[in-house]
N, C-alpha and C positions, 0 to 999 in steps of 0.2 A: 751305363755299364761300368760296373768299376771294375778294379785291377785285374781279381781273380777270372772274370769274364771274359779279358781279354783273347782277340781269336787269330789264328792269321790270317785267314782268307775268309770270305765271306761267301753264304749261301742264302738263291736265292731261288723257292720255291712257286712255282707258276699251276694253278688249279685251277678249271671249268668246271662254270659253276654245275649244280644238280639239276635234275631232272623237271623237264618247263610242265605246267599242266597245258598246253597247247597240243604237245605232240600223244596225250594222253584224251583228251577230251578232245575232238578236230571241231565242234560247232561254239565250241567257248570266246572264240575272235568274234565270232558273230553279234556277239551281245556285250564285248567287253566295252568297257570306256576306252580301253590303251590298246586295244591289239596289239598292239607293237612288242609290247611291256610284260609278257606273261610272267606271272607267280610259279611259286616250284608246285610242286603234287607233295602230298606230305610225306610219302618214300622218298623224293629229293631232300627234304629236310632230314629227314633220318638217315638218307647215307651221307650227307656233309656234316652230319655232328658226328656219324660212326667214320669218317675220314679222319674227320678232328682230332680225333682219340688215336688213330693210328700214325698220325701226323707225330704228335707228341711221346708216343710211344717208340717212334719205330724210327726219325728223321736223325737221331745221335746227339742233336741240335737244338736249341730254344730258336724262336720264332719271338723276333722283336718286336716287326710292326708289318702291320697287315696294309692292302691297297685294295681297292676294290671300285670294280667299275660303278656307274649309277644305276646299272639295269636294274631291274627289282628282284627277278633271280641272282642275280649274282649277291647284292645287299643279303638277301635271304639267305643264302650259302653263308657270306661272311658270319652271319649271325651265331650260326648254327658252330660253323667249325672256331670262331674266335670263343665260344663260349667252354667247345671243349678244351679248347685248348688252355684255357685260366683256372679250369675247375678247381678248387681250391682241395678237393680230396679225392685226387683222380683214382688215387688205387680203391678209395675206398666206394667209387660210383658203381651204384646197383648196372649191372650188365645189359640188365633188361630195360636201361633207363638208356630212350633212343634219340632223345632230341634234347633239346637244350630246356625245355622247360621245368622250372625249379631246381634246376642246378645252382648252385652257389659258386660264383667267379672272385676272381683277386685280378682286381680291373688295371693294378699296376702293371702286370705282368706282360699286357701286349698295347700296345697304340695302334689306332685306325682311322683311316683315312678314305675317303670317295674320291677316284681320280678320272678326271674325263677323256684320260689316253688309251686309258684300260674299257674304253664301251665295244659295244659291238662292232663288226664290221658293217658301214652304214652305205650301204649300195643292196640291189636285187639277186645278189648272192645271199645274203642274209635275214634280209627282213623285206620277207614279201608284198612287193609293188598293191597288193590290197586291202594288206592291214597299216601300213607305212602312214603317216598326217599326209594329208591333201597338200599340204602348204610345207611338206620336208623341215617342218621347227620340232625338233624330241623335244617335249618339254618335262624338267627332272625339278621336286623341291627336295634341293636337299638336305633341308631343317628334319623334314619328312622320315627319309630315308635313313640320316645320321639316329634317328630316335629308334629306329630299329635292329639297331647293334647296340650288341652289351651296354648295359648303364654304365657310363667312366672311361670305357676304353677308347672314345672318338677324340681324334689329336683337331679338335675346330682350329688352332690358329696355322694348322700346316697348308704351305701355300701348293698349287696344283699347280703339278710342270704343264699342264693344258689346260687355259683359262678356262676353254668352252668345248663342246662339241666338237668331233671333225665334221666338214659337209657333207652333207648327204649326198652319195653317188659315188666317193671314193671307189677306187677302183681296189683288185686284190690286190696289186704288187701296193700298190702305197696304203691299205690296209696293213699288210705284212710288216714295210717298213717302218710303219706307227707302231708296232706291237712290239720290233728292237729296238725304236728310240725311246720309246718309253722305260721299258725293263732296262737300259744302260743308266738312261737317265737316273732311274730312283736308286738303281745300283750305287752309282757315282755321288749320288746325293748321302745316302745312309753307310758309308765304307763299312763301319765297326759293327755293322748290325745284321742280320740273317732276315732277308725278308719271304712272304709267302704275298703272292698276288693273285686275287679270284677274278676273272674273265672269263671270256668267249673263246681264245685263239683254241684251235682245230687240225684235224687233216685237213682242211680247205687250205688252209693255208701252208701245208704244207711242214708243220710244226708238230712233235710226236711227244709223246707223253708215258709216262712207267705209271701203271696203275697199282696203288697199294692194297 
């Protein structure tokens, strides 16, 4: 950021992700490989790229660097809204262009990251005791994952304030807890930078949200 960027205080934007094809399709666990893992419905990709745009339009504010949990909805979210957010000609994008595909980005413009602070809540409040690993191990590639956000914009050498996983069965209060030490944490880490984080957090948790 150089001089003219400079800001005095810093913002920091908190999104859930779009819309899971799980809660849309109810027999789709039945046959997935991940149950756990659902995909968005393609109207969740079109309102996280049509968020994107209102993001950038509407927030007063650039958006430095993105965080995003491993889940594959949320990756997918990220995709969607970091692409609009770059779009290299945003006044000039067809209106009726609803998702990120063939958009042209300027990949300088945002960095992004997979953070394992920012996953789901991992207990029976969230991810139902049937579709869950027999053996409680998530397992994420996230060579995988990173290849599915914008070409350029993935920061590979940023270190993750949570190496791994939390365990499986966290309970809500120390799910909650994880969701303020984490957002302080990347807070404190990026001072001079305006961050947007894509997750899970909820009314479950007791955490509310301004819809754009």
């Amino acid at each position: 950021m150089d001089s003219s960027e400079r800001q005095l205080y810093q913002n920091v934007v908190v999104m859930r992700h779009g819309d899971r094809i799980d809660n849309f399709e109810p027999l789709w666990a039945a046959t997935a490989a991940r149950p756990w893992d659902p995909p968005l419905v393609e109207a969740g990709k079109v309102r996280a790229f049509c968020t994107g745009r209102k993001l950038r339009g509407q927030l007063g504010f650039r958006i430095h660097r993105v965080f995003v949990s491993p889940f594959l909805r949320c990756v997918q979210t990220a995709a969607e809204v970091v692409s609009a957010l770059c779009a290299v000609d945003h006044d000039g994008v067809d209106p009726n262009h609803l998702t990120s595909q063939g958009v042209s980005i300027d990949p300088s413009k945002i960095k992004v990251s997979i953070e394992y602070g920012l996953c789901e809540m991992m207990n029976r409040e969230a991810i139902r005791p049937n579709v869950a690993p027999k053996d409680g191990k998530f397992s994420f590639n996230i060579s995988e994952l990173a290849a599915m956000l914008p070409a350029g914009t993935v920061n590979h050498s940023a270190q993750k304030v949570y190496s791994e996983l939390p365990q499986w069965e966290e309970t809500v209060t120390g799910a909650r807890a994880r969701y303020m030490q984490i957002i302080n944490a990347l807070a404190d880490k990026f001072p001079s930078e305006n961050l947007l984080l894509v997750t899970h957090m909820g009314k479950e948790l007791g955490l509310h949200f301004r819809h754009l």
